[in-house]
C-alpha positions as CSV (number, residue, x, y, z in Angstrom):
1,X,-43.2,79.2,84.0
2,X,-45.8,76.5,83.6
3,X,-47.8,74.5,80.5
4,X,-49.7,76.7,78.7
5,X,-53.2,76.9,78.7
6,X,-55.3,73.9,76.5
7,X,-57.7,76.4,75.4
8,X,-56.2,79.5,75.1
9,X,-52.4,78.4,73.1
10,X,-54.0,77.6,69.9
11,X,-56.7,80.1,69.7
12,X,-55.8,82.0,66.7
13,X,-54.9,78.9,64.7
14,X,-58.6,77.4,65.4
15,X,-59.9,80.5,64.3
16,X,-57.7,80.6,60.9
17,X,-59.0,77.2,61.0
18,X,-62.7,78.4,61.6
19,X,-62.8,81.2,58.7
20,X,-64.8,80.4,55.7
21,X,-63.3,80.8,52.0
22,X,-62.0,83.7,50.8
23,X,-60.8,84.8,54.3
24,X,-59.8,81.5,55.3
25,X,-55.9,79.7,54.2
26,X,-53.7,77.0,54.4
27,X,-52.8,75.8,57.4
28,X,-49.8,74.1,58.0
29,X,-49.1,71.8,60.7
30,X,-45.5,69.7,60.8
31,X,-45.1,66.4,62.9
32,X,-41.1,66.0,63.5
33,X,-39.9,63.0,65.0
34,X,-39.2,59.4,64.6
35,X,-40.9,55.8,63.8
36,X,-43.7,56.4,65.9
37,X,-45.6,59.7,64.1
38,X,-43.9,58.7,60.7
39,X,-46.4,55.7,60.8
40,X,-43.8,52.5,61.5
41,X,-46.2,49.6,62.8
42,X,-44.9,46.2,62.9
43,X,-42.3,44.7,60.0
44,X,-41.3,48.0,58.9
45,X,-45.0,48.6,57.1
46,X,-45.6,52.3,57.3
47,X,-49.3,52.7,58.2
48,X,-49.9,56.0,57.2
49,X,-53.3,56.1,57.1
50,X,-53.4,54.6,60.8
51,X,-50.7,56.8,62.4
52,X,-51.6,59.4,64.6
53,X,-50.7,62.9,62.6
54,X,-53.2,61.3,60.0
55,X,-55.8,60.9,62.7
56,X,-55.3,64.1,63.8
57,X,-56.1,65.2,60.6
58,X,-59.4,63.7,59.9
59,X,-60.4,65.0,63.6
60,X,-59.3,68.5,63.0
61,X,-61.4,68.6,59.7
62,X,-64.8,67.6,61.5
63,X,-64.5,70.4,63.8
64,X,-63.2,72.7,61.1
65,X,-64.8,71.6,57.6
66,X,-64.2,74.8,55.8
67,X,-60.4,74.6,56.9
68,X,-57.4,74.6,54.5
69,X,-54.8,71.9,56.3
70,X,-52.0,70.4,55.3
71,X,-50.3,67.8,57.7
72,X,-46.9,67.3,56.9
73,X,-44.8,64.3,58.5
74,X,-41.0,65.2,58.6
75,X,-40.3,61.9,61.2
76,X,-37.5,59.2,60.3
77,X,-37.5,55.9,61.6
78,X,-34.8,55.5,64.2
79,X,-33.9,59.0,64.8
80,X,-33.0,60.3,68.1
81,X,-33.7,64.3,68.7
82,X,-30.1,64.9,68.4
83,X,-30.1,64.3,64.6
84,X,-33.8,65.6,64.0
85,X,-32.2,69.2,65.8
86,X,-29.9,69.0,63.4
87,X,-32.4,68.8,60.1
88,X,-35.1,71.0,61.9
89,X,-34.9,74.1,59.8
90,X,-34.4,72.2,56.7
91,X,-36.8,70.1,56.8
92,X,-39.2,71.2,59.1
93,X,-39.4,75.1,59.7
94,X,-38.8,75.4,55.9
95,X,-42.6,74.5,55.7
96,X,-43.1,77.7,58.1
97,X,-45.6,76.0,59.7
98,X,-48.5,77.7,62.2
99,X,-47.9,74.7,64.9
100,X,-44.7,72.6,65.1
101,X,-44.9,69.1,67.0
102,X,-42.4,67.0,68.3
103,X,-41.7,63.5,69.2
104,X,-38.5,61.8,69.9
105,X,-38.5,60.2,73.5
106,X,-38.8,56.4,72.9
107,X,-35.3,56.9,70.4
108,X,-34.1,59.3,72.9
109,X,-33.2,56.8,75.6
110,X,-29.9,55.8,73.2
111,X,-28.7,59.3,73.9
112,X,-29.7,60.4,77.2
113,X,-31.6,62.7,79.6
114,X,-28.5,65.4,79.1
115,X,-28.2,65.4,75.3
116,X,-31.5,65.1,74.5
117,X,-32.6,68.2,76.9
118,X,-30.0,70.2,74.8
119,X,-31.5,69.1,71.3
120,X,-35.3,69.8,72.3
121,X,-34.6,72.9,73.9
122,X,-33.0,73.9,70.9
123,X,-35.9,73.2,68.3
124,X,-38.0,74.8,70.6
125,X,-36.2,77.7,70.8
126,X,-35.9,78.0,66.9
127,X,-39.5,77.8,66.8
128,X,-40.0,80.1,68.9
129,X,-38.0,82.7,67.4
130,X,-39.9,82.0,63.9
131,X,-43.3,82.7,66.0
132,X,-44.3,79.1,65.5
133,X,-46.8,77.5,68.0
134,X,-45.7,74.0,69.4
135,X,-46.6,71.1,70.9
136,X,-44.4,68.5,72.7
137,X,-45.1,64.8,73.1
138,X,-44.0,62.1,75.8
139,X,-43.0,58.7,74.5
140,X,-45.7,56.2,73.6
141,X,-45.5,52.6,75.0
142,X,-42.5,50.1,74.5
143,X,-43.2,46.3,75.2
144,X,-39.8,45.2,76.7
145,X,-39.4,41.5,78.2
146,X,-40.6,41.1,81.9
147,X,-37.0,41.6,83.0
148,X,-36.3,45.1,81.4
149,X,-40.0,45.9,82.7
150,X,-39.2,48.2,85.2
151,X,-36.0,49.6,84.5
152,X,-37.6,50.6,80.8
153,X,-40.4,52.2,82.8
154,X,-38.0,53.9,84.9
155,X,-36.1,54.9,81.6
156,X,-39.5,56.4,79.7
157,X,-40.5,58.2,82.7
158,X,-37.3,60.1,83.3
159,X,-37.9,61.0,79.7
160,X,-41.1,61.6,80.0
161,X,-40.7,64.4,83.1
162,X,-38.0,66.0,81.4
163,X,-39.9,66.8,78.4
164,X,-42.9,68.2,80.7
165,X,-39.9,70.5,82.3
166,X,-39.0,71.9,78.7
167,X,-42.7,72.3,77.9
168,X,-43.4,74.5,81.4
169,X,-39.9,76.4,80.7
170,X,-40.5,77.7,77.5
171,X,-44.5,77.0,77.9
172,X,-45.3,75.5,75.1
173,X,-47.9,73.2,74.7
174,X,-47.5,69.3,75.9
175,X,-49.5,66.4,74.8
176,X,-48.6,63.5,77.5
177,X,-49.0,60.5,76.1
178,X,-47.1,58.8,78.0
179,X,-49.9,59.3,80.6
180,X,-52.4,58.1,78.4
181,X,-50.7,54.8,77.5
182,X,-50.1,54.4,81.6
183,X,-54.2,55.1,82.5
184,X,-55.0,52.9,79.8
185,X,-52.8,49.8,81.7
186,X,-53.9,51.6,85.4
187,X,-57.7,51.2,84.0
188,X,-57.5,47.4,83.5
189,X,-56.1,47.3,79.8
190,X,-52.9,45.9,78.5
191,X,-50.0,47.6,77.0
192,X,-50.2,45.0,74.2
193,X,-53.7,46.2,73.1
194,X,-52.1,49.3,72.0
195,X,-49.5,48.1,70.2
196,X,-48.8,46.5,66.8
197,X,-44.8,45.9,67.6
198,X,-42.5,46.2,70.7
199,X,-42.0,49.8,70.1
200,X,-45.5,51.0,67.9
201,X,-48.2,51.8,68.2
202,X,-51.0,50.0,66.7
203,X,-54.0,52.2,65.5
204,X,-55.9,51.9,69.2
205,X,-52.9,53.7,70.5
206,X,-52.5,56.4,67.7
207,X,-56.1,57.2,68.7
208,X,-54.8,58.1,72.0
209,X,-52.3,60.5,70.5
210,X,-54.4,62.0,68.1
211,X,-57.4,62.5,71.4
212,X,-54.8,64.3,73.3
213,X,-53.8,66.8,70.9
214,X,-57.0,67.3,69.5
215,X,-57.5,68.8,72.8
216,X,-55.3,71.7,72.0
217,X,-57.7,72.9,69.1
218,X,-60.7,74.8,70.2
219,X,-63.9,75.0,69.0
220,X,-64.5,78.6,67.9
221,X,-68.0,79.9,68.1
């Protein structure tokens, strides 16, 4: 099995997306995860508005203006993909949404490569079963002290390979921004300019998210 496809996976939803009123419909698009997607920046303010589902928003709407979307956020600050497996179907999938993404890695590293595999593999499974598109998402950037520098690297890493393994096995979509962050430091830049706390993004590194799975929506002619 391997990664679907960029401009293939999500065809029928852009052209849903594309239709013009009255053919066209709502759209429904669910975000589950932790801090990170629920808009956490730094001192606990929730920057919605800044966060990348919200970006992703505004971006889908300038390439489909006569859509009908609704982006629904179902992260929790400090949740590991253990306890959002167990709260997927009620509050998630109970929005029966056309494309399901998910985001748990930098919380992930509390519970391990094992458990972890186990609770992603089974939201996407449930998703699948319910005919629901999704995407998966590596771990943003964490800003750990010099000393814990390579060992967190090491950490987010293992994380982030495993989730690329569950994306190819089930082939689902993955949006790797884990890779992003790294060619953004490999280009010259530093972690920090993407960052509002230790473990948040600021609104430069939402962008980053929000770029890569805009990539996933194609433009229907």
């Amino acid at each position: 099995m391997a990664i679907v496809e960029k401009s293939t996976y999500l065809q029928n939803l852009s052209v849903e997306l594309s239709k013009v009123w009255p053919e066209n419909r709502t759209a429904n698009i669910v975000c589950h995860g932790h801090s990170v997607p629920s808009g956490y920046f730094g001192f606990h303010v929730v920057n919605t508005f800044s966060a990348y589902p919200h970006l992703l928003h505004v971006k889908l709407k300038e390439r489909y203006p006569m859509a009908v979307i609704n982006m629904i956020v179902t992260g929790i600050g400090g949740e590991n993909s253990e306890k959002g497996a167990a709260r997927l179907e009620k509050d998630a999938l109970c929005h029966k949404p056309d494309l399901l993404m998910i985001d748990y890695a930098l919380n992930d590293r509390s519970i391990g490569l094992k458990t972890a595999y186990n609770a992603w593999s089974s939201m996407v499974e449930k998703a699948l079963s319910e005919n629901i598109k999704v995407i998966l998402l590596t771990p943003t950037g964490r800003m750990p002290s010099a000393k814990e520098h390579n060992d967190m690297a090491t950490e987010l890493a293992e994380h982030s390979r495993q989730i690329k393994s569950i994306a190819e096995k089930y082939s689902v979509g993955l949006a790797d921004s884990f890779k992003a962050f790294d060619n953004y430091c490999t280009e010259g830049g530093e972690l920090s300019d993407l960052m509002s706390w230790v473990n948040h993004p600021n609104r430069k590194g939402h962008e980053l998210v929000a770029e890569k799975l805009l990539q996933w929506f194609p433009i229907v002619c």
